[in-house]
C-alpha positions as CSV (number, residue, x, y, z in Angstrom):
1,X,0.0,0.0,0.0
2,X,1.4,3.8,-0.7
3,X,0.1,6.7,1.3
4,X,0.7,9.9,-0.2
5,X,-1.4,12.0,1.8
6,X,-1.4,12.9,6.0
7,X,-4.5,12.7,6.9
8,X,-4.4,14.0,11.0
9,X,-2.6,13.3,13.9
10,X,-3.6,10.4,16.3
11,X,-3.2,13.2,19.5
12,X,-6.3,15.2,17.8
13,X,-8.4,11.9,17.9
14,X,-10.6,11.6,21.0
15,X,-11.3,8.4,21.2
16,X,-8.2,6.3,20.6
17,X,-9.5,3.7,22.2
18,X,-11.6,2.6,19.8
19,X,-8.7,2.0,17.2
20,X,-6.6,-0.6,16.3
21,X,-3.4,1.5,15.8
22,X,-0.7,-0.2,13.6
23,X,2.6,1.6,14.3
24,X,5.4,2.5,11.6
25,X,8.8,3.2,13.7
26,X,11.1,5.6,12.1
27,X,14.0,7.6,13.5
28,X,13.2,11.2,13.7
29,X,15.5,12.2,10.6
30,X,12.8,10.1,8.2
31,X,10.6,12.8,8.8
32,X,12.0,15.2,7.1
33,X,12.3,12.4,3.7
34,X,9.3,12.6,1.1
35,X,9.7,9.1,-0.5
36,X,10.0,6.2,2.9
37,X,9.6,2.2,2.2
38,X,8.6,1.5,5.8
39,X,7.3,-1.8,8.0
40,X,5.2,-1.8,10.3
41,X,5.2,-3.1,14.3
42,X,2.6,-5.9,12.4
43,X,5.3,-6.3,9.9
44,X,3.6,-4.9,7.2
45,X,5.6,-3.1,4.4
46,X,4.3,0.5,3.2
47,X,5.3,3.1,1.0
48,X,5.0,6.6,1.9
49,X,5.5,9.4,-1.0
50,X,4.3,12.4,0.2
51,X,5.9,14.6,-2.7
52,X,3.1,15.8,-4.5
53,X,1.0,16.4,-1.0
54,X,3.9,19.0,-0.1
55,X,2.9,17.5,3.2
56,X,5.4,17.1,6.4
57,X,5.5,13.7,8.3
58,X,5.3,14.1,12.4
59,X,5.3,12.0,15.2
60,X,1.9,10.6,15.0
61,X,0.8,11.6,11.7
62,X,-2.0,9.2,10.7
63,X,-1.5,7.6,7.0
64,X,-4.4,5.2,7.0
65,X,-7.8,5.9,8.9
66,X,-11.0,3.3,7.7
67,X,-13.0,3.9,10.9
68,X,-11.8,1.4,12.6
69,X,-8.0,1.1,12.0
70,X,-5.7,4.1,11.7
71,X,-2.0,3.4,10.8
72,X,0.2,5.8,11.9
73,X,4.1,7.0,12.5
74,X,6.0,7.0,15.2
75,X,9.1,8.3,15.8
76,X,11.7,5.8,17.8
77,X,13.7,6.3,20.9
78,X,17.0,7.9,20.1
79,X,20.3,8.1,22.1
80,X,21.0,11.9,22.4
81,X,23.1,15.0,24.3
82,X,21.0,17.2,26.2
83,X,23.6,19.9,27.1
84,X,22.5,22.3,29.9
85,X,25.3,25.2,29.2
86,X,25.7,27.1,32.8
87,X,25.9,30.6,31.0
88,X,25.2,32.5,28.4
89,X,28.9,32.4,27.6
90,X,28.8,28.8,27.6
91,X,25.8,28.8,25.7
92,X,27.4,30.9,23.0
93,X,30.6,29.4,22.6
94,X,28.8,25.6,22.4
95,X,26.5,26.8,20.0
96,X,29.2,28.1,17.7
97,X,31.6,25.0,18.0
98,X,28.2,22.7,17.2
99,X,27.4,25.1,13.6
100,X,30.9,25.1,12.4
101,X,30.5,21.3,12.7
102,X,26.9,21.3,10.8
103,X,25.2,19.4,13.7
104,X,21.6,19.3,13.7
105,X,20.0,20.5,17.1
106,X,17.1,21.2,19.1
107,X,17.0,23.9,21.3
108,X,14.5,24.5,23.8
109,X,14.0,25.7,27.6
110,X,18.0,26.5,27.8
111,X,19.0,23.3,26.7
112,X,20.4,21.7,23.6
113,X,19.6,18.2,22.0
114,X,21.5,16.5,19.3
115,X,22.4,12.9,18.5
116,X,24.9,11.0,20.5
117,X,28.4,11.6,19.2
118,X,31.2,10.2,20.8
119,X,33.4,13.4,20.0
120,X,31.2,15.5,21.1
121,X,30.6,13.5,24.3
122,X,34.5,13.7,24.8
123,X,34.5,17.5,24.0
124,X,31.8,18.4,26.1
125,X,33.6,16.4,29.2
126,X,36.8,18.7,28.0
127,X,35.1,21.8,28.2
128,X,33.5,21.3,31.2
129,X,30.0,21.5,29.9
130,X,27.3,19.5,31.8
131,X,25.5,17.1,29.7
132,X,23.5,14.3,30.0
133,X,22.6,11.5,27.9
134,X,19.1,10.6,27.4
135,X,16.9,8.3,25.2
136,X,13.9,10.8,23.7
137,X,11.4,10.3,21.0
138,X,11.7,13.6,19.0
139,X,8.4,15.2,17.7
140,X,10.2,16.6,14.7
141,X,13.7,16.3,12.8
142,X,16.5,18.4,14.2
143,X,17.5,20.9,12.1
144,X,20.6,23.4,11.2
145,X,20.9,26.2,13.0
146,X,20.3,28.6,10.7
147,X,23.3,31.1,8.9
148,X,24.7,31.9,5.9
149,X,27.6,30.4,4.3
150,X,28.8,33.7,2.5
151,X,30.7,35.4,4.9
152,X,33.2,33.0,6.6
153,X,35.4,30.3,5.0
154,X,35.4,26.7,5.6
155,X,37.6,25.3,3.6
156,X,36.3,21.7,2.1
157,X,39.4,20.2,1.2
């Protein structure tokens, strides 16, 4: 089966309870594809194009909804960094050493999220930074922090 269209979120349904939910794990990154061959918890395979829609997949984005059955993704656990800089000097100075590497990050409350890196891990523990790891579904994909290229040279050799 191909779904090409999202059609809700299972969080705005009311009545849940009355569903059979089939669940599609994907890692948080897959939401930002618009072409995924996917199985589901019932080890079903699915195809999800979602290129002519324009739409955006989410944690909980329902693909499949007959009345009585929705199917629906998921986003899975995922081993990540939640660094808790301990001032805004801190917090400045991470934030540029993470964008000249490209990492994708969430920031929210004061804290930032990205992926577990190993050199990161190590680099935080240099700089004295406190971190933590965690396991957390993500509702979204991390993204860039936003800037422009044109003005400062990284050199891709």
């Amino acid at each position: 089966m191909l779904f090409e269209k999202i059609l809700g979120n299972i969080k705005d349904i009311k009545n849940k309870e009355d569903f059979e939910i089939e669940r599609i794990i994907i890692k948080s990154d897959d939401l930002e594809k618009r072409i995924l061959r996917v199985h589901s918890e019932d080890d079903n395979e699915y195809g999800i194009s979602l290129k002519e829609s324009g739409m955006k997949l989410e944690n909980g984005s329902i693909l499949y909804n007959d009345g009585k059955k929705v199917v629906i993704v998921e986003t899975d656990l995922e081993k990540v960094l939640v660094i808790s800089p301990k001032d805004m000097n801190q917090m400045g100075e991470i934030a540029h050493f993470l964008g000249n590497m490209h990492t994708p990050v969430k920031i929210e409350n004061g804290k930032i999220y990205l992926h577990y890196d190993k050199y990161l891990d190590n680099t935080l523990k240099e700089k004295k930074c406190p971190f933590e790891v965690e396991y957390i579904k993500f509702k979204k994909a991390l993204r860039h922090i936003e800037h422009s290229h044109g003005h400062h040279g990284h050199s891709h050799d």
